[in-house]
The first five atom37 places (N, CA, C, CB, O) and aatype in JSON, in Angstrom:
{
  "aatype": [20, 20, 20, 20, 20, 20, 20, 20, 20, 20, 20, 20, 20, 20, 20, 20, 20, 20, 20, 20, 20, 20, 20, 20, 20, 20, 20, 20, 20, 20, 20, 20, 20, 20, 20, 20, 20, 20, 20, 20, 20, 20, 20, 20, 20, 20, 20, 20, 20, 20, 20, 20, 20, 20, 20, 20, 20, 20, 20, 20, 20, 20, 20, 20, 20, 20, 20, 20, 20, 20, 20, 20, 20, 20, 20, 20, 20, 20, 20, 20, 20, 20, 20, 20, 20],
  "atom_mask": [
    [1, 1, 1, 1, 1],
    [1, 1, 1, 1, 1],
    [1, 1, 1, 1, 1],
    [1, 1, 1, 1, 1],
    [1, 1, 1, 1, 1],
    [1, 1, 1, 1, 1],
    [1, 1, 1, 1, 1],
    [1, 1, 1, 1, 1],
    [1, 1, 1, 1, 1],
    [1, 1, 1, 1, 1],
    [1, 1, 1, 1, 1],
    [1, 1, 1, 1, 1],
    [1, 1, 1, 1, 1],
    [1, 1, 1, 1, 1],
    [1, 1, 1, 1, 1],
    [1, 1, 1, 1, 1],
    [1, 1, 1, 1, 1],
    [1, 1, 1, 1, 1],
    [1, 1, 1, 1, 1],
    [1, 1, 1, 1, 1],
    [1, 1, 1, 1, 1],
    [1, 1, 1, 1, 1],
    [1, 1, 1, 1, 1],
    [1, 1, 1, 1, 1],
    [1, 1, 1, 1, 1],
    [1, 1, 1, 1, 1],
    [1, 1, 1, 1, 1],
    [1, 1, 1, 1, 1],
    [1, 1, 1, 1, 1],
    [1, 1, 1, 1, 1],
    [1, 1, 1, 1, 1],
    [1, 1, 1, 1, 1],
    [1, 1, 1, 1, 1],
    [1, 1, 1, 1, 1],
    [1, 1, 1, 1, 1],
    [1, 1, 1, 1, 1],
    [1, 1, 1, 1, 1],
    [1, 1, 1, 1, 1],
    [1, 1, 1, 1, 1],
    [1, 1, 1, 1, 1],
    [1, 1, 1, 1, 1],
    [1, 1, 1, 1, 1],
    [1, 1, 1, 1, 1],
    [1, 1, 1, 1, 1],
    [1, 1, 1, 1, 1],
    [1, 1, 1, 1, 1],
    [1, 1, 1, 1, 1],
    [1, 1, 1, 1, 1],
    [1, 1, 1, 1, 1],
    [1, 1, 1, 1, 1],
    [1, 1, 1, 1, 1],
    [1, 1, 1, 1, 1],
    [1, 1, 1, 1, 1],
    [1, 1, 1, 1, 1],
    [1, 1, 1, 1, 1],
    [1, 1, 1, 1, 1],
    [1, 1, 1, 1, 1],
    [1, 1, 1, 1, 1],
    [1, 1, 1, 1, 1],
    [1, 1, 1, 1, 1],
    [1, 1, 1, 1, 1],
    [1, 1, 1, 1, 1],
    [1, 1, 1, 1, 1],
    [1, 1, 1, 1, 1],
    [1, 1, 1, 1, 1],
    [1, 1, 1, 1, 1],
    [1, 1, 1, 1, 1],
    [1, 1, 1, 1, 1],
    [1, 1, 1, 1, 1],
    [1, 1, 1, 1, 1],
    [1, 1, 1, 1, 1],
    [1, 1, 1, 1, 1],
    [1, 1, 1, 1, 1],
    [1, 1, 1, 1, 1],
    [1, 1, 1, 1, 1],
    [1, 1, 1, 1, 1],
    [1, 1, 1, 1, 1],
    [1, 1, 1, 1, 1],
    [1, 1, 1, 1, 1],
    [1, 1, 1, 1, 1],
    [1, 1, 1, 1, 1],
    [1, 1, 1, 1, 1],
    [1, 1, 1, 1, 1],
    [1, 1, 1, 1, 1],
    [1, 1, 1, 1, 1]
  ],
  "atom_positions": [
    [[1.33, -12.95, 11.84], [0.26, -12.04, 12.15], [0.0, -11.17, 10.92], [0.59, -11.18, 13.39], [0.89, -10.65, 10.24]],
    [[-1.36, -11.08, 10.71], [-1.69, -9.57, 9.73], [-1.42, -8.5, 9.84], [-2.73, -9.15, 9.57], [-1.13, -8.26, 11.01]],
    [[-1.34, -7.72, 9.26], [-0.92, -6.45, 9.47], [-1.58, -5.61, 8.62], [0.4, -6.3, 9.36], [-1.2, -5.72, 7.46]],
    [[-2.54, -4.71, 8.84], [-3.28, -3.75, 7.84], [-2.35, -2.2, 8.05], [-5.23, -3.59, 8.35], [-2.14, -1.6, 9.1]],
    [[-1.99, -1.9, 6.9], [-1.06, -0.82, 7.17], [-1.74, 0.33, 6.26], [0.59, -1.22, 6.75], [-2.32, 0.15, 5.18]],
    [[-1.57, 1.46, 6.89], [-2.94, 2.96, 6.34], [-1.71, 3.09, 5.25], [-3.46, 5.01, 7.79], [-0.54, 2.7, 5.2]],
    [[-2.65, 3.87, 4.35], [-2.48, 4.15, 2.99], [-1.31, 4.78, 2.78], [-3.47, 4.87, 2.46], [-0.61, 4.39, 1.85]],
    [[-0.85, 5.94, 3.67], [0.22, 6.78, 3.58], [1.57, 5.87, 3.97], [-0.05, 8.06, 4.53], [2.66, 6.4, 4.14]],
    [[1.34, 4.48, 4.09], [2.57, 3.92, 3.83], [2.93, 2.77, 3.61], [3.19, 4.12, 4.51], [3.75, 1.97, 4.06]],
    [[1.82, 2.83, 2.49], [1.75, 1.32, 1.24], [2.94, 1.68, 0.38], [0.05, 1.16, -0.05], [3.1, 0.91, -0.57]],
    [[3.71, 2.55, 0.46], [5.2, 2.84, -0.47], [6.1, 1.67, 0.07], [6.09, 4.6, -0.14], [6.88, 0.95, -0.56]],
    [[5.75, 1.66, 1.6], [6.96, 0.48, 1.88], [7.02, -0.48, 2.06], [7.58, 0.43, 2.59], [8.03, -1.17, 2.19]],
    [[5.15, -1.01, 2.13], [4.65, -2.47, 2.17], [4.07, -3.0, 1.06], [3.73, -2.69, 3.12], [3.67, -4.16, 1.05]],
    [[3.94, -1.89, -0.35], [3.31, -2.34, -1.55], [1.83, -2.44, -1.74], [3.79, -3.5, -1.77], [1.2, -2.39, -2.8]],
    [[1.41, -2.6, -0.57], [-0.02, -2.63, -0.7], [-0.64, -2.25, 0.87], [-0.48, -4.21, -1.29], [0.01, -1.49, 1.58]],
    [[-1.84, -2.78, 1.31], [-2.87, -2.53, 2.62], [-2.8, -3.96, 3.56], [-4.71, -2.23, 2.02], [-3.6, -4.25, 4.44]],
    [[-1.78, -4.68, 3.18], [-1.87, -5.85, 4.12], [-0.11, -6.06, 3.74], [-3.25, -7.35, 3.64], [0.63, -5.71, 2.81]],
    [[0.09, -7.01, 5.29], [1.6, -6.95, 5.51], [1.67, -8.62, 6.4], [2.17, -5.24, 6.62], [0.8, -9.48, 6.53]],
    [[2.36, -8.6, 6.63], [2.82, -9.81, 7.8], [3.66, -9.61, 8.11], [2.98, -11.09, 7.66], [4.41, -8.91, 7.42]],
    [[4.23, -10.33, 9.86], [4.66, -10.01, 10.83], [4.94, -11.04, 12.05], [3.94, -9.11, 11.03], [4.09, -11.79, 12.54]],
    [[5.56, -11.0, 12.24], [5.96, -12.17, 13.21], [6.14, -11.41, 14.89], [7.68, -12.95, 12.55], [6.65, -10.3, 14.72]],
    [[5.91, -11.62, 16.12], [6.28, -11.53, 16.93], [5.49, -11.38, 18.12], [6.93, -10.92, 16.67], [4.34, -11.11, 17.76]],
    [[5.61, -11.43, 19.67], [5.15, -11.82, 20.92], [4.29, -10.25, 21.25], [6.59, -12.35, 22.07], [3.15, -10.08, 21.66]],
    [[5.39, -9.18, 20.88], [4.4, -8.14, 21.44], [4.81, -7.11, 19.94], [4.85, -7.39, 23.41], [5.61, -7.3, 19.03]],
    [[3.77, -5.9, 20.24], [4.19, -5.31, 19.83], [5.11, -4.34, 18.58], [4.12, -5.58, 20.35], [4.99, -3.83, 17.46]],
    [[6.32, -4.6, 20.03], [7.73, -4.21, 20.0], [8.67, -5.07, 18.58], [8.37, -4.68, 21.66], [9.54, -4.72, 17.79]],
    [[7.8, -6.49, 18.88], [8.83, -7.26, 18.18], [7.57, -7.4, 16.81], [9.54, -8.95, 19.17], [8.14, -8.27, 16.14]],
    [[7.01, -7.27, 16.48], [5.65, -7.26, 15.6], [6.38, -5.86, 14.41], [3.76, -6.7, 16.87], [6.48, -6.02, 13.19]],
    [[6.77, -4.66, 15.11], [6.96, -3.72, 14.11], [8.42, -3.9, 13.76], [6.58, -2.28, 14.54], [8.82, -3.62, 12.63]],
    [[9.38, -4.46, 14.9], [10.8, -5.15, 14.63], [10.79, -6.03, 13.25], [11.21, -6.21, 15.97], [11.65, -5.95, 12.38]],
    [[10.11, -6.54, 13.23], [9.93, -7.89, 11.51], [9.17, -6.91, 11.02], [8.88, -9.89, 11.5], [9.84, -6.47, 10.08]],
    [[8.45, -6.47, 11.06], [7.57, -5.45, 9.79], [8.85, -4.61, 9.14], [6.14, -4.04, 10.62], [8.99, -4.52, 7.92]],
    [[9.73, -4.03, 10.03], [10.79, -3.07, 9.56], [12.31, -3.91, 8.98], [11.13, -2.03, 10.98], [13.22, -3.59, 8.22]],
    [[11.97, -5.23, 9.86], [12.89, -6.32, 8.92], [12.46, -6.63, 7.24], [12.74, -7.9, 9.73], [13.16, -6.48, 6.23]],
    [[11.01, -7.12, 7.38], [11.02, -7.11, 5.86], [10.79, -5.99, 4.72], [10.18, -7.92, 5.6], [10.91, -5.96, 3.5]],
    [[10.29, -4.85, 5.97], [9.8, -3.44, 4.74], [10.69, -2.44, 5.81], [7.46, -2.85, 4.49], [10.24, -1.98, 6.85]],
    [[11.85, -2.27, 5.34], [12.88, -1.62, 5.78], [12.65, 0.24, 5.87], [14.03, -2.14, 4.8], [12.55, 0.92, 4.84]],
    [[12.63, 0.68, 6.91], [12.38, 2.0, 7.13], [10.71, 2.38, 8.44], [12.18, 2.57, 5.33], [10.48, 2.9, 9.53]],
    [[10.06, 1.74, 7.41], [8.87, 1.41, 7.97], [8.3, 2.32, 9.54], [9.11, -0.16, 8.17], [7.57, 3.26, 9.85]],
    [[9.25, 1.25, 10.21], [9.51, 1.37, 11.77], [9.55, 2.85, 12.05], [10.96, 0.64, 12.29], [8.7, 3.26, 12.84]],
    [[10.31, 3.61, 11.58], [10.59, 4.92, 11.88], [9.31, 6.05, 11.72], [11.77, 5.25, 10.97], [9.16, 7.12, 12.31]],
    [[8.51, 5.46, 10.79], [7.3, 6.45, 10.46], [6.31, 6.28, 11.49], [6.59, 6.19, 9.03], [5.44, 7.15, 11.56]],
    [[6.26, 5.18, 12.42], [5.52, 4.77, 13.72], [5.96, 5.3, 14.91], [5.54, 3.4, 13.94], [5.41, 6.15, 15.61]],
    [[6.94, 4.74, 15.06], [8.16, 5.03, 16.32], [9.67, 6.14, 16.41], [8.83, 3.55, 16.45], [10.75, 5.99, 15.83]],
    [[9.23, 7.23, 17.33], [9.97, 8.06, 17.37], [12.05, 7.54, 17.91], [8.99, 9.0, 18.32], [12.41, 6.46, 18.37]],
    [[12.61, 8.31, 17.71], [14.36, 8.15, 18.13], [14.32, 7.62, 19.83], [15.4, 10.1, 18.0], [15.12, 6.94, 20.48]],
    [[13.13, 8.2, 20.14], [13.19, 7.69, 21.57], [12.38, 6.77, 22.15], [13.08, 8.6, 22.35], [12.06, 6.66, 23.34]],
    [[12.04, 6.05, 21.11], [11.23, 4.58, 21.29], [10.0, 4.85, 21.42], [11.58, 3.67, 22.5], [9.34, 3.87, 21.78]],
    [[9.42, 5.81, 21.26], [7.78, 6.48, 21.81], [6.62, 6.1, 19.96], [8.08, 9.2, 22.31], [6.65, 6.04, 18.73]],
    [[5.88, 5.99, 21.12], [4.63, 5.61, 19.61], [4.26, 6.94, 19.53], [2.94, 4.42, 19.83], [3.77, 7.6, 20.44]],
    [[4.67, 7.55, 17.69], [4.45, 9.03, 17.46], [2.69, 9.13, 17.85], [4.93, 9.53, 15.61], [1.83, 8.27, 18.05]],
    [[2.67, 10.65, 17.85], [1.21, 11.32, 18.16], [0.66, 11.04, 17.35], [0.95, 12.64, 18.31], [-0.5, 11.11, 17.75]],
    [[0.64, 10.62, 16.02], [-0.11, 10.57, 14.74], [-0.55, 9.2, 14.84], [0.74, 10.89, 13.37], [-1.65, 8.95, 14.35]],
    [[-0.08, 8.53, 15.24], [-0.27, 6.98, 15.2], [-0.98, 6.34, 16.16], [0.89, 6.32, 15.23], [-0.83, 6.69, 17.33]],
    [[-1.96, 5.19, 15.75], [-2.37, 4.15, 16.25], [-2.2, 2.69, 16.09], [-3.21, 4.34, 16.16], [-1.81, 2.13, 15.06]],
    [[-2.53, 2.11, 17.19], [-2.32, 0.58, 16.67], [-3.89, -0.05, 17.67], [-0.26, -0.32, 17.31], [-4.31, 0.38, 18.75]],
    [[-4.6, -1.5, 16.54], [-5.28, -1.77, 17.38], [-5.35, -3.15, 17.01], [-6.34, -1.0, 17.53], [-5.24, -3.52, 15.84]],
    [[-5.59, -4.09, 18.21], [-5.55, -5.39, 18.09], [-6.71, -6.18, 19.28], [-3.95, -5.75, 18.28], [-6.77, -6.11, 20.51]],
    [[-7.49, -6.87, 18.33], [-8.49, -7.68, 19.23], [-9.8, -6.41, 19.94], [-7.34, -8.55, 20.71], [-10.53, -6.48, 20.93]],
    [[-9.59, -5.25, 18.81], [-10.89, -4.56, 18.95], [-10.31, -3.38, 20.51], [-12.48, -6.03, 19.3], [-11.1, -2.64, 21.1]],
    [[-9.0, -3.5, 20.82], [-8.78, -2.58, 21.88], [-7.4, -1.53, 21.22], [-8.4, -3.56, 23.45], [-6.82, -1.88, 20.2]],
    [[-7.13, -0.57, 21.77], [-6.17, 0.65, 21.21], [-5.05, -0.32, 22.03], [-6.5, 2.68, 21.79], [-5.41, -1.08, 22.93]],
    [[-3.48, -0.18, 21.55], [-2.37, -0.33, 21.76], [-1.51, 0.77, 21.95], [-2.06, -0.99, 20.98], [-1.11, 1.47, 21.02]],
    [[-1.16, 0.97, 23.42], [-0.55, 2.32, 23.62], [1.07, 1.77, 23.93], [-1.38, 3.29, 25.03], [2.08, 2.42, 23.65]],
    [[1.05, 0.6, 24.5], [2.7, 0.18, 25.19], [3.12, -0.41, 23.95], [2.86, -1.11, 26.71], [2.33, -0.77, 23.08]],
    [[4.56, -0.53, 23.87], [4.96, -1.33, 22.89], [5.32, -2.63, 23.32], [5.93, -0.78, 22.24], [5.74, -3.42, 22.48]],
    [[5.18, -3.1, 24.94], [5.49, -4.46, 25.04], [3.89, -4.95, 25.08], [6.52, -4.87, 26.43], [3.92, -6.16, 25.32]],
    [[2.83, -4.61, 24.97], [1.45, -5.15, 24.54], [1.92, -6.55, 23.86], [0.54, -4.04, 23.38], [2.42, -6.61, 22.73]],
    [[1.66, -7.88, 24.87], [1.52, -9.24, 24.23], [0.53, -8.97, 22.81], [0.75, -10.43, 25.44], [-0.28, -8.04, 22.82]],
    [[0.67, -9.78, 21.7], [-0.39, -10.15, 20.78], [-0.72, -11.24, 20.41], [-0.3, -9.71, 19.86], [0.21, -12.04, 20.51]],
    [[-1.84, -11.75, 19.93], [-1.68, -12.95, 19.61], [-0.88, -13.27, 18.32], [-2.87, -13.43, 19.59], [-0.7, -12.51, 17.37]],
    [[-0.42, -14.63, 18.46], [0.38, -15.04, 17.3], [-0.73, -15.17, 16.12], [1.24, -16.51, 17.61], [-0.31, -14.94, 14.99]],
    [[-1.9, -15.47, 16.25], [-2.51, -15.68, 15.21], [-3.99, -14.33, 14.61], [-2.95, -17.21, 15.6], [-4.99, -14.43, 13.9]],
    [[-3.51, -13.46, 15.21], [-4.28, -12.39, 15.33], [-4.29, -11.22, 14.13], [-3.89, -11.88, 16.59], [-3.84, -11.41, 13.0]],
    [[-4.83, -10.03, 14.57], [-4.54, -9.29, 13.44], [-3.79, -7.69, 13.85], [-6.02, -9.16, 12.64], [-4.49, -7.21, 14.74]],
    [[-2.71, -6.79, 13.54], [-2.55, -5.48, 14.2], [-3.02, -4.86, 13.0], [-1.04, -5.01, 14.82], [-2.77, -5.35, 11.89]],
    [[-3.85, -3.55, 13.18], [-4.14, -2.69, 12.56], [-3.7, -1.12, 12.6], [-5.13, -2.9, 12.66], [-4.37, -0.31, 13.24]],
    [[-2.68, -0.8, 11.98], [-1.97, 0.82, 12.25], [-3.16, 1.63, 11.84], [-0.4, 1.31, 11.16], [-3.95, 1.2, 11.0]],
    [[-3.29, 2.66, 12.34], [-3.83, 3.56, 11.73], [-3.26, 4.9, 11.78], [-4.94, 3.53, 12.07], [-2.74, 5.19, 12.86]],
    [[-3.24, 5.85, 10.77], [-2.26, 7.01, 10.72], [-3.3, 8.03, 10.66], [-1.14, 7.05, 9.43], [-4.28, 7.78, 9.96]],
    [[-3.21, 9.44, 11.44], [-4.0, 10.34, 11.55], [-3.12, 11.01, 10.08], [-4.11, 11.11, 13.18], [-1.98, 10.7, 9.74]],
    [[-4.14, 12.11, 9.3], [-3.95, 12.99, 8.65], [-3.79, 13.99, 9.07], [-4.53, 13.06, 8.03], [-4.34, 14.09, 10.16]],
    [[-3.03, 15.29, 8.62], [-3.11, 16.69, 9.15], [-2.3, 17.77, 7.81], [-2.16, 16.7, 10.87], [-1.61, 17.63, 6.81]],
    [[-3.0, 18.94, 8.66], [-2.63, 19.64, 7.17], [-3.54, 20.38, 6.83], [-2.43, 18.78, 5.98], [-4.67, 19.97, 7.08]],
    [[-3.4, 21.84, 6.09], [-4.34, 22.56, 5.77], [-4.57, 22.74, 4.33], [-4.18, 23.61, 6.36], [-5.5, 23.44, 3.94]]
  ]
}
């Protein structure tokens, strides 16, 4: 799967596109954080929760669960809110 990852954290994917392997989700940011190690944590809080800052969208709809099936041949798109004065 594709993976378009927002700007504020091309440090750990090198660039704005990524790949990713997995059924939902859950297991989609599991291999994202397998091959770009840390990753995971800037999405997903200690208690498994998708942080407030964050989005995910796939097939043109928002992704709120982390067991959300995806397609294998599809695309996820993170998107990271800004904040700050």
């Amino acid at each position: 799967m594709k993976v378009l990852i927002p700007s504020a954290l091309h440090s750990y994917t090198g660039g704005a596109r990524a790949e990713a392997d997995g059924a939902t989700l859950a297991d989609v940011l599991a291999d994202l954080d397998r091959r770009h190690p840390g990753i995971r944590f800037r999405m997903i809080d200690e208690q498994g929760r998708i942080r407030r800052h964050i989005r995910f969208f796939s097939e043109n709809i928002q992704i709120c669960d982390l067991d959300h099936t995806l397609p294998a041949s599809g695309e996820l798109i993170i998107v990271q809110a800004l904040s700050g004065g």
